[in-house]
Backbone as CSV, one residue per row, in Angstrom:
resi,resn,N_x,N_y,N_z,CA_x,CA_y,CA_z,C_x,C_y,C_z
1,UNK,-4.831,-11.851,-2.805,-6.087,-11.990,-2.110,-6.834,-13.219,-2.619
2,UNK,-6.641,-13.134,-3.867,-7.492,-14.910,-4.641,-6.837,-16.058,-3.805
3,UNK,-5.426,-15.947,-3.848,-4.801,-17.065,-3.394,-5.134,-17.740,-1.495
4,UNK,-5.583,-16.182,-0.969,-5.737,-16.514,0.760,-7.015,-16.986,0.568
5,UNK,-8.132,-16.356,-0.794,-9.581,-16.955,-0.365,-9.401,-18.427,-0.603
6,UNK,-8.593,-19.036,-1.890,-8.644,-20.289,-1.822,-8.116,-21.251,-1.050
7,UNK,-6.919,-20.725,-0.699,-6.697,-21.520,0.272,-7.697,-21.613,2.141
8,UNK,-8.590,-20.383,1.909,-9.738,-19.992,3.203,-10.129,-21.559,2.719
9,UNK,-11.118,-21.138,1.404,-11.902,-22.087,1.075,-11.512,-23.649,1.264
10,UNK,-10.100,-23.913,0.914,-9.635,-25.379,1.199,-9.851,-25.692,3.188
11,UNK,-9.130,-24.879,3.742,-9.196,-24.951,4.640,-10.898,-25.599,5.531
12,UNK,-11.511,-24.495,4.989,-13.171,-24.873,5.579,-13.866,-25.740,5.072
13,UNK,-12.814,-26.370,3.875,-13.945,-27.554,3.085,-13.283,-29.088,4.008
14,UNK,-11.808,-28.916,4.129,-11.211,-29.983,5.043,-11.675,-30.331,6.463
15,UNK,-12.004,-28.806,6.898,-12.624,-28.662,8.369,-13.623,-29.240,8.431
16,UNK,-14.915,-29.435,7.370,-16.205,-30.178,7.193,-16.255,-30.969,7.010
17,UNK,-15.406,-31.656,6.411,-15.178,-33.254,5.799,-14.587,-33.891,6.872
18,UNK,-13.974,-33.127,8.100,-13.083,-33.904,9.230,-14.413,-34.015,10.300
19,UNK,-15.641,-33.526,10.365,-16.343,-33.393,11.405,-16.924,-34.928,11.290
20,UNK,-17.522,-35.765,12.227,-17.970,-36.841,12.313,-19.516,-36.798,12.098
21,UNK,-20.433,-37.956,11.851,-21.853,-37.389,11.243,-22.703,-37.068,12.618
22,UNK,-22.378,-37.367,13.895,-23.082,-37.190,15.269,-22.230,-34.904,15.539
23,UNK,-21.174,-35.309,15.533,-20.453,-33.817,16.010,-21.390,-33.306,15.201
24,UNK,-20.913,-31.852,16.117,-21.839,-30.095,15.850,-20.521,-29.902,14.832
25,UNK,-21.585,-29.481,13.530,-20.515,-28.989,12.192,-19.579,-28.059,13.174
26,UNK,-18.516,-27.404,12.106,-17.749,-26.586,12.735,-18.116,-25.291,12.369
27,UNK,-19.371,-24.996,11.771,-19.668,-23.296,11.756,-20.778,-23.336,12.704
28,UNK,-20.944,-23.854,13.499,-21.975,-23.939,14.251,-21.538,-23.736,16.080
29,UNK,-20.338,-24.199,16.123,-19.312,-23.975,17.202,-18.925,-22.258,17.501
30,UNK,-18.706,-21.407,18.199,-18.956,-20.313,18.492,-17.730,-19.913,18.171
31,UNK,-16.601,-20.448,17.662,-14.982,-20.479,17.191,-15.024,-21.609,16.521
32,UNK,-13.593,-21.207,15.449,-12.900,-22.064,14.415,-12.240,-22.046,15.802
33,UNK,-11.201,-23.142,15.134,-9.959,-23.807,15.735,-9.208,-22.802,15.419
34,UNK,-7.903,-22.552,16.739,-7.180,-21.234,16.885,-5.952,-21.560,15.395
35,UNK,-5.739,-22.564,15.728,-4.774,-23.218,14.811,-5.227,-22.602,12.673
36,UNK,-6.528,-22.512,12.791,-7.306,-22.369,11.256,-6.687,-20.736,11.616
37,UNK,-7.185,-19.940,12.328,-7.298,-18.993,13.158,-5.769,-17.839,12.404
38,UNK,-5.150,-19.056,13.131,-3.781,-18.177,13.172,-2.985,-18.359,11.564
39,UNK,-3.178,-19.714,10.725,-2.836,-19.549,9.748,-3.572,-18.825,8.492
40,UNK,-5.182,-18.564,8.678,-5.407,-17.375,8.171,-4.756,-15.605,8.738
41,UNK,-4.739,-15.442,9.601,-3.997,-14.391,9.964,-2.688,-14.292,9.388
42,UNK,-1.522,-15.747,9.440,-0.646,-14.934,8.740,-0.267,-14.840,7.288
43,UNK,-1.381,-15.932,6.997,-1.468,-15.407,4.909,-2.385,-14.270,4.999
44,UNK,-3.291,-13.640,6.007,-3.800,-12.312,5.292,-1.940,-11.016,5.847
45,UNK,-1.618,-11.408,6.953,-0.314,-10.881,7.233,0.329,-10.529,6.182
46,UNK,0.422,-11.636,5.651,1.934,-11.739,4.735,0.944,-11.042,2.946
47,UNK,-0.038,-10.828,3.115,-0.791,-10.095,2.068,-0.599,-8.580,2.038
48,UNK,-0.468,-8.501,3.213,-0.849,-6.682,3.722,0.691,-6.156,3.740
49,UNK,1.724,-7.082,4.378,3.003,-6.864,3.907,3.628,-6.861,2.955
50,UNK,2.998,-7.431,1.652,3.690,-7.456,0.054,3.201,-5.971,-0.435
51,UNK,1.378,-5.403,0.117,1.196,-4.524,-0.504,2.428,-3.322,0.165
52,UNK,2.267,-3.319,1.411,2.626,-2.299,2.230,4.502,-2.245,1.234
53,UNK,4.951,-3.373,1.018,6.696,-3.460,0.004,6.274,-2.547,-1.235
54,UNK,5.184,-2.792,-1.834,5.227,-2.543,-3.109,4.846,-1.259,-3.174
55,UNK,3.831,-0.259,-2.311,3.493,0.522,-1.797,4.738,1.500,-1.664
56,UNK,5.603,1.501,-0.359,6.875,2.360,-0.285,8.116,2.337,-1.643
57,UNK,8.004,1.074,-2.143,9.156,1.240,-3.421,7.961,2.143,-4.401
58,UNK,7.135,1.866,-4.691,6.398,3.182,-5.435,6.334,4.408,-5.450
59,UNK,6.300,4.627,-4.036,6.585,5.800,-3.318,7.794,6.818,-3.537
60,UNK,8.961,5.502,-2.847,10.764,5.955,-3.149,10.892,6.081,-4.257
61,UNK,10.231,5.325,-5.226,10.340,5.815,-7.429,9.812,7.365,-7.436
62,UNK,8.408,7.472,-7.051,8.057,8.666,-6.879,8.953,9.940,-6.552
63,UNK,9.508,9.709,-5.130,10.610,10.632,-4.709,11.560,11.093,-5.545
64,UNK,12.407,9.854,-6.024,13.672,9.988,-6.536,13.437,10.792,-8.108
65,UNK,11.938,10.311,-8.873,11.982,11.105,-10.223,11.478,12.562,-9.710
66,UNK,10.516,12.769,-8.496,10.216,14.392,-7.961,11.977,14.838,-7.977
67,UNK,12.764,14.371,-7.114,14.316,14.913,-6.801,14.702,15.424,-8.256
68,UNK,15.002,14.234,-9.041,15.636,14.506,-10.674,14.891,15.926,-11.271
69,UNK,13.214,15.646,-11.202,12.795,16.949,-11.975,12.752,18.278,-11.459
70,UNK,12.397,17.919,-10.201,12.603,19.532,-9.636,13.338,20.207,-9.019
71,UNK,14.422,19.315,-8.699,15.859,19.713,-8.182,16.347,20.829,-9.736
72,UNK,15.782,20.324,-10.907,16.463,20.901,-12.114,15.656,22.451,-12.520
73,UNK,14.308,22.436,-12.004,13.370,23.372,-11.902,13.551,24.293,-10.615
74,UNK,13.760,23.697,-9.855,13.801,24.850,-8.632,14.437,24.498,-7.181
75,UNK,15.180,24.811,-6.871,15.903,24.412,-5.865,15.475,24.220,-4.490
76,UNK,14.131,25.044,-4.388,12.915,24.853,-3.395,12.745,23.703,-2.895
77,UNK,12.198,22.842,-4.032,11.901,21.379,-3.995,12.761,20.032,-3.190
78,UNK,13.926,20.577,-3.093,14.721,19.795,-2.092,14.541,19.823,-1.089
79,UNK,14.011,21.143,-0.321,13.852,21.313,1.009,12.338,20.342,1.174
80,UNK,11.646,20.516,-0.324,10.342,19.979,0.117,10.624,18.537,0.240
81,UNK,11.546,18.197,-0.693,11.335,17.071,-0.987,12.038,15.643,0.735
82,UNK,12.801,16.496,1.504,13.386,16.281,2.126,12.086,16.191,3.519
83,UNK,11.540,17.291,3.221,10.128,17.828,4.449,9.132,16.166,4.033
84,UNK,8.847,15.730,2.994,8.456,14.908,2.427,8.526,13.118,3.165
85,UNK,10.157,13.247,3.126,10.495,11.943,3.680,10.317,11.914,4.842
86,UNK,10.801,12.852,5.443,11.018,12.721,6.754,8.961,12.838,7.442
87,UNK,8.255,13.450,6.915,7.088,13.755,7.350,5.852,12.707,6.625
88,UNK,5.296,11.990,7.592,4.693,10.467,7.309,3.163,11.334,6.859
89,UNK,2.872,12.181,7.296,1.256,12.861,6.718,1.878,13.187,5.380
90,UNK,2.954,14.293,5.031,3.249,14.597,3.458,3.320,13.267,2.976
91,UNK,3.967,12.281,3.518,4.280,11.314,2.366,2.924,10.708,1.936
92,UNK,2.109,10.647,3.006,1.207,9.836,2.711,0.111,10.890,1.031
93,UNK,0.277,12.184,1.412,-0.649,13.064,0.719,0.498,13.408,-0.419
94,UNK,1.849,12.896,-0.394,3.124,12.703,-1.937,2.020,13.185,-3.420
95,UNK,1.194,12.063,-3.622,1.206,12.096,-4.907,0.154,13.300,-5.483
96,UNK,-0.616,13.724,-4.267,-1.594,14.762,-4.711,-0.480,16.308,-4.848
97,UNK,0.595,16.220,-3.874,1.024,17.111,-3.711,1.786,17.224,-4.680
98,UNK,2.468,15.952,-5.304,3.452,15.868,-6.805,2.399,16.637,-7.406
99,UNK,1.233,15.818,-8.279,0.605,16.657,-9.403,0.484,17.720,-9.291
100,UNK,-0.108,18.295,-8.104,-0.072,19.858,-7.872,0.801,20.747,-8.195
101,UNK,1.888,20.501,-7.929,3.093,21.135,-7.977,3.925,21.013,-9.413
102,UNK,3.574,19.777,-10.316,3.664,19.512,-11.330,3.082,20.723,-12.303
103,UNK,1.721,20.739,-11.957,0.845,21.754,-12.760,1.518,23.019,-12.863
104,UNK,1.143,23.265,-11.678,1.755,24.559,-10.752,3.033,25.179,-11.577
105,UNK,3.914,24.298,-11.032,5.448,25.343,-11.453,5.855,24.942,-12.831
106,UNK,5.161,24.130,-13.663,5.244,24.239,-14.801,4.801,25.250,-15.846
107,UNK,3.588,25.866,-14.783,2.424,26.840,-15.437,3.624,28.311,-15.178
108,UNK,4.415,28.025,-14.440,4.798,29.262,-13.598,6.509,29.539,-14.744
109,UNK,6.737,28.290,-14.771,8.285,28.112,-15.882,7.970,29.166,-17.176
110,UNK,6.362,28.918,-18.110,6.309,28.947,-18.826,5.685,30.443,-18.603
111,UNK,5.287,31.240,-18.178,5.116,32.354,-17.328,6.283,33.188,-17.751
112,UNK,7.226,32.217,-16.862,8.778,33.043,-16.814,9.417,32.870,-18.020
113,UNK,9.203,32.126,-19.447,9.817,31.850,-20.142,8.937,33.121,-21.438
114,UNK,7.834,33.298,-21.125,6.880,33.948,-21.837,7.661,35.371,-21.314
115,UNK,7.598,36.044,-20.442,7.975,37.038,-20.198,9.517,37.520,-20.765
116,UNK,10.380,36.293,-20.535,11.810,36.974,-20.943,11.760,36.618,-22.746
């Protein structure tokens, strides 16, 4: 995000320095030039797409250590974990639903481990 404001900022300082001393500045014009336009759009683009990469591989780390631990805890968890991928509202609500369930059937292991 630093890098799109500075390069914003280069952009609008070149745009001012190109105006002639009679021309209407260019923030004064009711539009930038489509051209300014479109190459801010695709550095904020290509911003929202690195998060959105880094975002799902966080996610898939997430998954794969939920699979390892609770595949070993309870065999339940596969079905969830499967309900998970495939379902874009669970995934999105993943990490509240990890801790929960973290708490949860850990509280519940030790329950069952207390009793026998």
């Amino acid at each position: 995000m630093i890098l799109s404001t500075s390069i914003f900022t280069k952009q609008v300082c070149f745009l001012q320095l190109n105006t002639s001393r009679n021309s209407i500045p260019v923030f004064s014009k009711p539009f930038i030039h489509f051209k300014v336009w479109r190459t801010l759009w695709t550095q904020f683009s290509a911003c929202c797409l690195f998060h959105k990469v880094v975002l799902v591989c966080h996610i898939n780390v997430e998954l794969f250590l939920n699979f390892l631990s609770y595949f070993l805890i309870n065999k339940f968890f596969f079905f969830h974990l499967i309900l998970s991928i495939c379902h874009p509202i669970v995934l999105r609500f993943h990490f509240i639903i990890f801790h929960f369930h973290t708490v949860a059937f850990h509280h519940l292991q030790l329950i069952r481990f207390d009793k026998h």
